[in-house]
Every structure is written in structure tokens, then in C-alpha cells.
VOFIRO-61832 format. One record per residue (C-alpha): x, y, z. Coordinates in Angstrom, 1 decimal, decimal comma. Layout:
# VOFIRO-61832
      px      py      pz
       X       Y       Z
...
***
This chain:
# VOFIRO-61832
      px      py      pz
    19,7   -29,6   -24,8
    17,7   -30,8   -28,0
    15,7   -33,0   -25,8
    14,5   -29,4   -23,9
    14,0   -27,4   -26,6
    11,9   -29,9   -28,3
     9,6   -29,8   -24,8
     9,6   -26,1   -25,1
     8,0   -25,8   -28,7
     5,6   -28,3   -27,6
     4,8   -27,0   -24,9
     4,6   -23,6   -26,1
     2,2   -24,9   -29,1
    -0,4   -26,1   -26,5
    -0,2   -23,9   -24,3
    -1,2   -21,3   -27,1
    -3,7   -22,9   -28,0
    -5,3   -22,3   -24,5
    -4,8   -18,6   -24,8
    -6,3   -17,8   -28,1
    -9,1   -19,4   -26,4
    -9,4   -17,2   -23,4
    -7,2   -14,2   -23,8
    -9,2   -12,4   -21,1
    -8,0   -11,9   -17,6
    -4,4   -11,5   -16,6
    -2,6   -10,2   -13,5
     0,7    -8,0   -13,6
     1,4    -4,4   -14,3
     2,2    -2,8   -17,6
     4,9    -0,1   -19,4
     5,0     2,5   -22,1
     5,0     3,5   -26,1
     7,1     5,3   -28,7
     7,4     5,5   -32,8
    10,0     5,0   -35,2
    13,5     6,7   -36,2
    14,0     7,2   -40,0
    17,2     9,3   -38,8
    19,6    10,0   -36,0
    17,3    12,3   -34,0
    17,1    15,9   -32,6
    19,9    15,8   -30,2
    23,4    14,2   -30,4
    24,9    12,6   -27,5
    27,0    14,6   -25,5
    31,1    15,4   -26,1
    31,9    13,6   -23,1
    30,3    10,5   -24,7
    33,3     8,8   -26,4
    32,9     5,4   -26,7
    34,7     4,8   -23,3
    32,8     2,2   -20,7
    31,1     4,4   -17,9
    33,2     5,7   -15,1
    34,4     3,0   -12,6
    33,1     0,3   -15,0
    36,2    -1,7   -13,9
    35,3    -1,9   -10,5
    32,2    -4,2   -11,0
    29,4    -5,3    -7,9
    27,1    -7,1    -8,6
    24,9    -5,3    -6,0
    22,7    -2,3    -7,8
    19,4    -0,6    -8,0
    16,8     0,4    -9,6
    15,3     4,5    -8,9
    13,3     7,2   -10,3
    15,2     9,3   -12,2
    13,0    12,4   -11,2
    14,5    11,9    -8,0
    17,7    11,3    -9,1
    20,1    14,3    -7,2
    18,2    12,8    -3,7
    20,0     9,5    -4,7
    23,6    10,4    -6,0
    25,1    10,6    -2,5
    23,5     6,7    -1,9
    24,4     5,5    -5,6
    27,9     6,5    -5,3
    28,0     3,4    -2,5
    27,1     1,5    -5,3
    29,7     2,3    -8,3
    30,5    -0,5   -10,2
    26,9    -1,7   -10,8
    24,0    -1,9   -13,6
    21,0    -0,3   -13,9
    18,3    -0,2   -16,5
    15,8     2,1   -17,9
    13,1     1,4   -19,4
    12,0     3,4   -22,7
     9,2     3,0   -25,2
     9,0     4,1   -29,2
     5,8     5,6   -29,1
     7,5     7,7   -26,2
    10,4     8,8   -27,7
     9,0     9,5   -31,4
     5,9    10,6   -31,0
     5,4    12,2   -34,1
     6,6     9,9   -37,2
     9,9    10,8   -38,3
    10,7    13,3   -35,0
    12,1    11,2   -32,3
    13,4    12,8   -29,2
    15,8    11,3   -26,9
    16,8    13,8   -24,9
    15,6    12,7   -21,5
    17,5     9,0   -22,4
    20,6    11,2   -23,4
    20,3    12,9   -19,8
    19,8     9,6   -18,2
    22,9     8,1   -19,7
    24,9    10,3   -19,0
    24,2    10,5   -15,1
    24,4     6,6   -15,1
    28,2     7,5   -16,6
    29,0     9,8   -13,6
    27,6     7,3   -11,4
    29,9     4,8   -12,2
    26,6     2,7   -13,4
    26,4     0,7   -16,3
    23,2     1,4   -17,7
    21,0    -1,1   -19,7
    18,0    -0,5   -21,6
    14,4    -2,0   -21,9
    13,4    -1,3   -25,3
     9,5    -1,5   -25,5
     7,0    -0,3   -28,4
     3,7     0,8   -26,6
     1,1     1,3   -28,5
     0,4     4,2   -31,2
     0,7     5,3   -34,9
     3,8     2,4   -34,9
     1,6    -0,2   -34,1
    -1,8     1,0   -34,8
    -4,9     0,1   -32,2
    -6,2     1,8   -29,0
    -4,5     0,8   -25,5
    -6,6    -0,6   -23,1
    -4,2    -0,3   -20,2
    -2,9     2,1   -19,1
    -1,4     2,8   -15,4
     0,5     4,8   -13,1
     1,6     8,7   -13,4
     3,0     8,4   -16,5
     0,2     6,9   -18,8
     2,3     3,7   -19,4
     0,4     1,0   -21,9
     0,8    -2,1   -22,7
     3,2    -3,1   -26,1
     1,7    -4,5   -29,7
     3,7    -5,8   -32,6
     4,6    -3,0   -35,2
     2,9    -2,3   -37,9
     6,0    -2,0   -39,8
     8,9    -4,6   -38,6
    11,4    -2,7   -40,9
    11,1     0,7   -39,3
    11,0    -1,1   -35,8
    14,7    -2,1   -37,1
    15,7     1,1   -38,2
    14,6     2,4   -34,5
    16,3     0,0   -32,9
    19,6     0,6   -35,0
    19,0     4,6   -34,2
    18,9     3,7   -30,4
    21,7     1,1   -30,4
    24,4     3,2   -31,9
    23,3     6,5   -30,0
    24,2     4,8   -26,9
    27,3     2,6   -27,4
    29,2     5,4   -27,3
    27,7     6,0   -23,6
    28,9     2,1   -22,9
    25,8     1,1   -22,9
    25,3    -2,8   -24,2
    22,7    -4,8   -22,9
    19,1    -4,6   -24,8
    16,5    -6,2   -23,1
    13,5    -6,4   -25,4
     9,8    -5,7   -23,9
     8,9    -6,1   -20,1
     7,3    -9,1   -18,8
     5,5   -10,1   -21,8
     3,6   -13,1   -19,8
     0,8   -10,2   -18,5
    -1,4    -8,6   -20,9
    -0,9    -5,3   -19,3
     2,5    -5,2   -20,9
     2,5    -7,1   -24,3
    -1,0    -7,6   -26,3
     0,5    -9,6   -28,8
     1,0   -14,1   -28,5
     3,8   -15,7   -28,0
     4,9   -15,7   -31,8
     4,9   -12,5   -32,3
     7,3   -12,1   -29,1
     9,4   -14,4   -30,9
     9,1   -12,6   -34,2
     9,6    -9,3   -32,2
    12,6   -10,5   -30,6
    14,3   -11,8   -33,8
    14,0    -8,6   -35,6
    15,1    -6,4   -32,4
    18,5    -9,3   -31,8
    19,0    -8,7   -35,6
    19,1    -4,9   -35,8
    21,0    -5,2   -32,3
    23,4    -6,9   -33,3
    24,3    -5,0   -36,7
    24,2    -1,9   -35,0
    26,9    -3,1   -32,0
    28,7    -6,3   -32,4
    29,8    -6,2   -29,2
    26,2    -5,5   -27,5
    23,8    -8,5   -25,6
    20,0    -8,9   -26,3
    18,2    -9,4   -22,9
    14,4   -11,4   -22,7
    12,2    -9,9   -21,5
    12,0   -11,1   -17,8
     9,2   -12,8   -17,1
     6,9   -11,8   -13,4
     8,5   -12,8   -10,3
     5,2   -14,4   -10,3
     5,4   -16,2   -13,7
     8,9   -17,8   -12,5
     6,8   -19,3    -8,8
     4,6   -21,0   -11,8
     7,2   -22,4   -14,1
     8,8   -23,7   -10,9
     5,9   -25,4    -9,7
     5,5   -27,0   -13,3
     8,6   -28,2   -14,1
     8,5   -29,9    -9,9
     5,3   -31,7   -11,6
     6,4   -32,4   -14,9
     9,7   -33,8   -13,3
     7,4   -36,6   -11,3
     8,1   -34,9    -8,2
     4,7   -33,4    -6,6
     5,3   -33,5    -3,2
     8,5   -30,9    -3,8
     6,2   -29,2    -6,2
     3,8   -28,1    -3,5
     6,6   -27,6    -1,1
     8,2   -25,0    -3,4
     4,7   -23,4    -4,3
     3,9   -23,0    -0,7
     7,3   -21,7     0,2
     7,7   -19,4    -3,3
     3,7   -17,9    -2,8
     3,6   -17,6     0,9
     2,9   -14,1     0,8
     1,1   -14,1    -2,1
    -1,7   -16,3    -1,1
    -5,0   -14,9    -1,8
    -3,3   -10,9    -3,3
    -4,9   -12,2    -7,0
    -8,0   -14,3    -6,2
    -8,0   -17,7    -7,8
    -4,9   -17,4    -9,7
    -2,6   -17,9    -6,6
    -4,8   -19,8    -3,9
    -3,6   -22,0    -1,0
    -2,5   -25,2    -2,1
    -2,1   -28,4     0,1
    -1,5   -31,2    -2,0
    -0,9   -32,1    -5,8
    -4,1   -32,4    -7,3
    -4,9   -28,9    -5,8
    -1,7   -27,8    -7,3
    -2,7   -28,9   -11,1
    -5,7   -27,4   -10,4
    -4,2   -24,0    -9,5
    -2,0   -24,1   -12,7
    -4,7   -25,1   -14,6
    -6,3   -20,9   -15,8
    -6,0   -18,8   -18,7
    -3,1   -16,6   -16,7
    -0,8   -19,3   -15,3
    -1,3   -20,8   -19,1
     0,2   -17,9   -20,2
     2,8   -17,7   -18,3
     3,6   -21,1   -18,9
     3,7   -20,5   -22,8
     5,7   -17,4   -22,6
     8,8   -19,0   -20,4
     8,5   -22,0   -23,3
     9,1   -18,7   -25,7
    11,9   -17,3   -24,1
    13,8   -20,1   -23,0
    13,6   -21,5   -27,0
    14,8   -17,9   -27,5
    17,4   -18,8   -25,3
    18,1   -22,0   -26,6
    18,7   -20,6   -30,5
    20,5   -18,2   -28,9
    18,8   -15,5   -30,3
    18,6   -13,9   -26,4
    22,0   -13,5   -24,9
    21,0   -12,8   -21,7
    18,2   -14,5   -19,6
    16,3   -11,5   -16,9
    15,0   -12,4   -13,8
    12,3   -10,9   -11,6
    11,8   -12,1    -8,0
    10,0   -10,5    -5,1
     9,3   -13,2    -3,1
    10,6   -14,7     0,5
    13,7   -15,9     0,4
    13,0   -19,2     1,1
    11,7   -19,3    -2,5
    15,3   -19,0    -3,6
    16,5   -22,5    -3,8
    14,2   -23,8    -6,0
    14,1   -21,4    -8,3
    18,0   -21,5    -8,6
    17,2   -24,8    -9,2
    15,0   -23,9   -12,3
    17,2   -21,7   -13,7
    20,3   -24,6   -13,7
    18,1   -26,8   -15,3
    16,2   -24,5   -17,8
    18,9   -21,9   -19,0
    21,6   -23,1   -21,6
    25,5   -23,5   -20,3
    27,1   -20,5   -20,5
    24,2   -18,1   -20,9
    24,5   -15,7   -17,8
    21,3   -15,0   -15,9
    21,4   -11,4   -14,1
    18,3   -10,4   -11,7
    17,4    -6,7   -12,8
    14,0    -6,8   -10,7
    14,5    -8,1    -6,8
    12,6    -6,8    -4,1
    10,1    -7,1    -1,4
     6,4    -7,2    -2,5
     4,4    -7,6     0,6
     0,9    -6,2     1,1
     0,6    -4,7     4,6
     3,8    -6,1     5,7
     5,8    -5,6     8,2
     6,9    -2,3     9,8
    10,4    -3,9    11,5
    13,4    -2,4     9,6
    15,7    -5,3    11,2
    13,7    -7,7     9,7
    13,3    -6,4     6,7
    17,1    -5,5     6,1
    17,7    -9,0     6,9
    15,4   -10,8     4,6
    17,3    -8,2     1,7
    20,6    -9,7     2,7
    19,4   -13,2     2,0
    17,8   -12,7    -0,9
    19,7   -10,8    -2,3
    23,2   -13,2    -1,3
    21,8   -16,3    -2,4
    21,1   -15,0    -6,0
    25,0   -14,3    -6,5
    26,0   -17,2    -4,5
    23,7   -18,8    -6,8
    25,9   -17,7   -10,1
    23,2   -14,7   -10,6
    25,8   -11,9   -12,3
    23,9    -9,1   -11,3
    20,9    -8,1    -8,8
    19,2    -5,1    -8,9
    16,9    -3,6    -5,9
    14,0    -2,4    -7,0
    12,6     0,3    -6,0
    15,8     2,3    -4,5
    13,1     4,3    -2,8
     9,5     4,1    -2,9
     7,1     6,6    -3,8
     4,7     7,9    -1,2
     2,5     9,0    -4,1
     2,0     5,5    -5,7
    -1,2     4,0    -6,7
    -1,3     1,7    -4,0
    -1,4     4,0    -1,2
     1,1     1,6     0,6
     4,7     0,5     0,5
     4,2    -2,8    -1,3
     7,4    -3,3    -2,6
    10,3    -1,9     0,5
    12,8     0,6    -0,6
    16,2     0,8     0,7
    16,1     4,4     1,3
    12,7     6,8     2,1
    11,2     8,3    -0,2
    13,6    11,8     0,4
    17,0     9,4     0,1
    17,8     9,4     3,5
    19,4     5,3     4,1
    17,1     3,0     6,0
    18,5     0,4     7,5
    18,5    -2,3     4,3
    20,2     0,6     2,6
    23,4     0,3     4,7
    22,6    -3,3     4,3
    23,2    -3,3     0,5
    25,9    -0,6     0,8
    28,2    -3,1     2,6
    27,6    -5,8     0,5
    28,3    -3,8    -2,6
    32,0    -3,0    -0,9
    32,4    -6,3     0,2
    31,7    -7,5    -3,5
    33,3    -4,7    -5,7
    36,3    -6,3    -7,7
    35,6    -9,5    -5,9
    35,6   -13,4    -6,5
    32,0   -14,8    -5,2
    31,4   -18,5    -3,6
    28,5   -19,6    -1,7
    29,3   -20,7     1,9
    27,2   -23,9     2,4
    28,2   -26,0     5,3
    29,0   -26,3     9,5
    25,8   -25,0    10,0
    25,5   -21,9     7,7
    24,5   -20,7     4,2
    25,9   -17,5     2,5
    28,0   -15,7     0,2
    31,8   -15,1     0,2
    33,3   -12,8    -1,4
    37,6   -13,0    -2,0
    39,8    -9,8    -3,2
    43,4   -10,0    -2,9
    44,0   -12,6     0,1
    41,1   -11,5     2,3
    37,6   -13,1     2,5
    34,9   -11,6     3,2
    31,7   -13,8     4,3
    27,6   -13,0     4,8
    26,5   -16,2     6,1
    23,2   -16,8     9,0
    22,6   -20,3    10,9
    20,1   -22,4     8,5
    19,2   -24,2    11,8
    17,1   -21,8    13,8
    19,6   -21,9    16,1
    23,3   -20,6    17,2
    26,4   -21,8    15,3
    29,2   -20,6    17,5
    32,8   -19,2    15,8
    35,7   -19,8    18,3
    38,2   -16,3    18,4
    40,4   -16,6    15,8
    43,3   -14,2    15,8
    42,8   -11,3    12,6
    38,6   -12,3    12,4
    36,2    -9,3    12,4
    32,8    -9,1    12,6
    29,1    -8,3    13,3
    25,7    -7,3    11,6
    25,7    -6,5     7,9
    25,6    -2,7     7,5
    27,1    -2,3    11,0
    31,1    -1,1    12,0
    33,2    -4,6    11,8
    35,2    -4,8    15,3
    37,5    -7,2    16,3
    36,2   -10,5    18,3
    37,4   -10,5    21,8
    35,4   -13,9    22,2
    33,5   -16,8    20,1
    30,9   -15,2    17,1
    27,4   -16,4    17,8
    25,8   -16,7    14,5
    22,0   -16,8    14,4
    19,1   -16,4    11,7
    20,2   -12,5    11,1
    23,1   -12,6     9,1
    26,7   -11,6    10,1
    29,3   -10,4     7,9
    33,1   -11,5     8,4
    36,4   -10,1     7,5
    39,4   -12,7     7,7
    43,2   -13,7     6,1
    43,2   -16,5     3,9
    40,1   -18,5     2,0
    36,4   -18,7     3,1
    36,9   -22,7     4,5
    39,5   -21,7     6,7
    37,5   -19,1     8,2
    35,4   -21,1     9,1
    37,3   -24,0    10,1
    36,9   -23,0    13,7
    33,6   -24,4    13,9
    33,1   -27,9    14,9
***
């Protein structure tokens, strides 16, 4: 462990030095603003607020979402499938106080308290934006609702006494995980360097923590596309180049020429180092070192994960995360999805590439995985559907949707284990003495399950019916129902 963290500074101290030198270009999205709270605010929280987890808490999945609240009553009759799981929301202090001294947090206090009917656990992504709190003009700004990037505070007291404000406004709603800023690796988001994250982070963890001993701090969660580079790195790093450009090629595959010369085709080593080797994959490189010293110090609780990639970029960034996360520090996914420009229109295919995505991550130890977006929005910048939801736009359930929603009741109150072996890879889940398996061939072909008296099965998402005859299990995965543990389900199979 000392050995790591004494990389990490090190690493973060060159790598710094390369941005201060270029701090130009960059390539992800970016969030929103809000002031700071001298007192408790205009509205109190509600009487049903009483310091009691949310509904259903008990029952936990790992399997949520994340939506747009403006759409929310098209969504409850989907989100009920998916009680017993996190969400986050993401709010900003220039936002919420946007005149000094007057904060307003009634459209937080709504959302709460729909996340408690839910049966939701809500988090929250505490951001600063940029305004009278921080001083300076934004230079981005994006999507319907003005969102900017983040600066340091002018004033790392009253950032505190914000913090505090928020913290102890929404224990009583059983909220306690804090994630602090939003992908801080793209300029878009954060314009400060990776010491003031650190700084930032610090003072948020310390205020946190004194306003809720019981409440988690949260990094930031670095880009799905950040993680493909830190990946690729460490592969280098470690002596190992020719899996290095094997899991670039695998992680990146559809990314491939979406941002120019920051994610070009690689075929060998050298052209790997070379595509590492920018002002934006620098950073990137320097904020991970950030966060995972964070980590480390255990001033973060809780590391974030974002991942939109194929699913065949999964194992190696599991492996990542083994090797760069401290023992016992839980890693929970609050960004998976599907970004794929122009991609295809096959809802099969698509639902099938969710379920493997998203089942490796918990198979992987990943607490929690949240879909993102629920449902798209036809009125996004892009034009497209980029990133696939699991519903349309008005809520009704695609395919995927069912998808998720079986895996969410297969997982509720369940044991996890991944099924790796005879053939197959997968998830099992175990509740009481039954099993419950998502597995798919990893051979490209068949892997036949004999009858076995009390198995059920078929597609995920689909009516499980008794077999009659042997299981063919292909590349789509199936789902299983069975007596007894996950091994001697599949025992069968020879």
C-alpha cells in the first residue's frame, strides 16, 4: 500500500507539471453552480422526514438508475421494479444559494422525498459551479439547464458551513453518501488542478463528517473515458504492453475516432505511449493519482465509477480497480451505460449487451450499478440517442428495461457470486436456498444444460418456464432458477 501511494504522489507531481503547461483542450461534459448557507434555509424538510432509512431500504439491489426528475411521475410505475436501490442527484451551490445568505432547497427537498417513496436511497453530488462563491466567469456552459463547470471557493470556511447546512438537512431523509464534484479530470466540470481537488475534498470530508458521523464521502468519479486511460497505463507501467493495447483496443472500440487525436486507433505499444502522451489523457492520468491518494488517506470513503463502454472492456478494468483501490474500500458504479454514436437500432442486442455489463460489475464485487439515463431525452443536444435508455423517452419499458427489472428481483435481498467456469461467465444471485444465475457461453458457441428436475429458464426479462429438455446456452444470456447452490446447478454440464 505505501509502495502505491508513494507512485501516486509522484506521479501526480509530474503529471501536473504537464498540465500547468497546456491547460487548454479537454474532452468531457460539465455540471452546475450554487452559493453558500450561513443558516438552515427557507424551507424545512418535510414531517414525514424522521430520521428513518428510505422506504424498503432493507430490501437492497444493487441494480438502479439514474432519470430526470422532471419526468419523474412517467417513471414511478418502472422505479417501483427497482426498490431497494440508489440513486444520485446532482446539485450545485451557486444553484441552490444564489443570492448570498438565501439558499433554497426546495426542489432537493422534493427530490428526496420521492426517492423515500420510491424505496430509493438517494445520494448526492455536491458541486460548487461557478459564481459570487467562487468568483470568475464560466466558460462552459451546456445543456438546457446552463450547467458550468466548478472552481475552488473563494471562502473554504463558508464552503464548510454549506456543506454542514446540506448534510444535516438530509440525514434525516437517510440520505448518506456525498460524492464531492463530478468528473473533475475534464475541464468542463472542474477548472481548478489537482490540489485544489484535494484541498476541496478535505474540507468537504471534514464538514461531512462533523455534520453525520455515520455519512460516506464519495470521489468524484472520474470519465468512463479517464478509467480506459488509467487502464491502459498501469498495463504499460506494469511491463506488460501487449495486454495494454489489447485492453485499449477492447475498452475504446467504439470510441475510436468520437474525439480526434485523443482516442485514435492503436496497434502496437509505441502507438499506445504515443496516444497517452496529450495534455487531456495527462490529466486524467493526474487526477486518478489525486483520487486514489484520496483514497489511500482515506479521506474518500467511497471510490465512483463511470463506464459506458463494451462489455468486453470489463475485465480489465475490474482488474484496475483490485489493484488500485485500498482493501475494504467499496467501489459502487453510479454512471453505466451505453455511449454509442449512431449505434445500433436492435433492441435484442442492446438489452443483451446491458445484462453483461451490467452482471459482471457485481460479479465483479461493484456494490452498486446505476443505469444511466433511465430514459433518454429526445430533446438532447445531440440530436441522437447516444447513450441507450432502458425505457422511451414517455416511460413506456423497452426491452433492456424488463432486462434490468429481472435482474433487480433476482438480486433484491440476495447473496452475489460470479459464475466463471464449464463454459460460461455470469452472476449468481442466492436468497434463502434458491439460486438464481445470468450466465451466456464465453465461447461463441452452445454450452448445453441437461434437464434437471426443479430448473427453470430462458431469456432475461422473459416468463421463466420449466425445461422439458437440455438448456442451450449461447452469447445472449439466459437466466436460471434452481434448488440448492450455483455449482450444482450447473453440475449437469460436462
Amino acid at each position: 500500500m505505501t509502495g502505491r501511494g508513494g507512485r501516486r504522489v509522484l506521479l501526480a507531481g509530474v503529471l501536473l507539471a504537464a498540465l500547468v503547461a497546456g491547460a487548454a483542450c479537454s474532452d468531457d461534459p460539465a455540471p452546475r453552480p450554487a452559493p453558500s448557507a450561513t443558516g438552515p434555509s427557507a424551507a424545512t424538510p418535510s414531517a414525514g422526514a424522521t430520521g428513518a432509512p428510505p422506504a424498503g431500504a432493507t430490501a437492497r439491489n444493487p441494480f438502479g438508475a439514474h432519470w430526470d426528475w422532471s419526468r419523474h411521475d412517467q417513471f414511478v410505475p418502472y422505479l417501483e421494479k427497482l426498490s431497494g436501490s440508489a440513486t444520485y442527484h446532482e446539485l450545485s451551490w451557486c444553484d441552490i444559494e444564489k443570492t448570498q445568505g438565501s439558499p433554497d432547497f426546495s426542489a432537493v427537498d422534493q427530490i428526496a422525498e420521492r426517492s423515500r417513496q420510491l424505496g430509493i436511497t438517494l445520494h448526492l453530488k455536491i458541486r460548487t459551479g461557478v459564481c459570487w462563491a467562487t468568483g470568475g466567469t464560466a466558460k462552459f456552459t451546456r445543456g438546457q439547464a446552463n450547467k458550468t463547470e466548478s472552481a475552488m471557493p473563494l471562502d473554504l470556511a463558508a464552503y464548510q458551513t454549506f456543506v454542514r447546512a446540506l448534510v444535516q438537512r438530509y440525514a434525516p431523509y437517510g440520505v448518506r453518501e456525498y460524492a464531492i464534484e463530478n468528473e473533475v479530470n475534464a475541464q468542463q466540470y472542474w477548472a481548478g488542478s489537482p490540489e485544489d481537488y484535494r484541498r476541496l475534498v478535505t474540507a468537504a470530508a471534514e464538514a461531512i463528517r462533523s455534520a453525520d458521523p455515520q455519512a460516506k464521502v464519495v470521489d468524484s468519479g472520474m470519465s468512463s473515458v479517464a478509467y480506459g486511460i488509467g487502464v491502459a497505463d498501469r498495463l504499460l507501467r506494469a511491463g506488460q504492453p501487449d495486454q495494454a493495447v489489447a485492453a485499449y483496443q477492447a475498452y475504446f472500440q467504439r470510441r475510436i475516432g468520437t474525439r480526434g487525436r485523443l482516442i485514435p486507433a492503436v496497434a502496437d505499444p509505441a502507438a499506445l505511449r504515443a496516444a497517452l502522451d496529450n495534455t487531456q489523457n495527462s490529466r486524467n492520468l493526474a487526477f486518478i493519482a489525486v483520487t486514489e491518494q484520496l483514497l489511500d488517506d482515506r479521506v474518500v470513503d467511497v471510490r465512483q465509477l463511470h463506464f459506458y463502454e463494451h462489455f468486453s472492456g470489463v475485465p480489465a478494468l475490474l482488474d484496475y480497480l483490485r489493484a488500485e483501490t485500498p482493501p475494504g474500500v467499496p467501489v459502487q458504479a453510479w454512471e453505466v451505460g451505453q455511449f454509442w454514436k449512431d449505434g445500433a437500432d436492435d433492441a435484442a442486442a442492446r438489452g443483451d449487451e446491458m445484462v453483461k455489463v451490467v452482471s459482471q460489475l457485481v460479479a465483479g464485487g461493484i456494490h452498486e450499478v446505476l443505469w444511466l439515463p433511465l430514459a433518454y431525452n429526445p430533446d438532447n443536444r445531440a440530436g441522437a440517442e447516444v447513450r441507450y435508455g432502458l425505457l422511451d423517452p414517455d416511460g413506456t419499458q423497452r426491452q433492456a428495461g424488463a432486462m434490468m427489472a429481472a435482474l433487480a428481483a433476482a438480486a433484491r435481498d440476495a447473496t452475489v457470486e460470479p459464475v466463471d467456469g464449464k463454459g460460461l461467465t455470469g452472476v449468481a444471485f442466492r436468497r434463502g436456498g434458491e439460486s438464481t444465475l445470468v450466465v451466456w457461453s464465453t465461447t461463441g458457441g452452445t454450452v448445453s444444460l441437461p434437464a434437471s428436475a426443479g430448473v427453470t429458464g430462458g431469456p432475461v426479462g422473459a416468463e421463466s418456464v420449466a425445461r422439458t429438455g437440455a438448456l442451450p446456452i449461447g452469447p445472449s444470456p439466459v437466466l436460471l432458477r434452481a434448488k440448492g447452490d450455483p455449482a450444482g446447478v450447473l453440475a449437469p454440464i460436462r
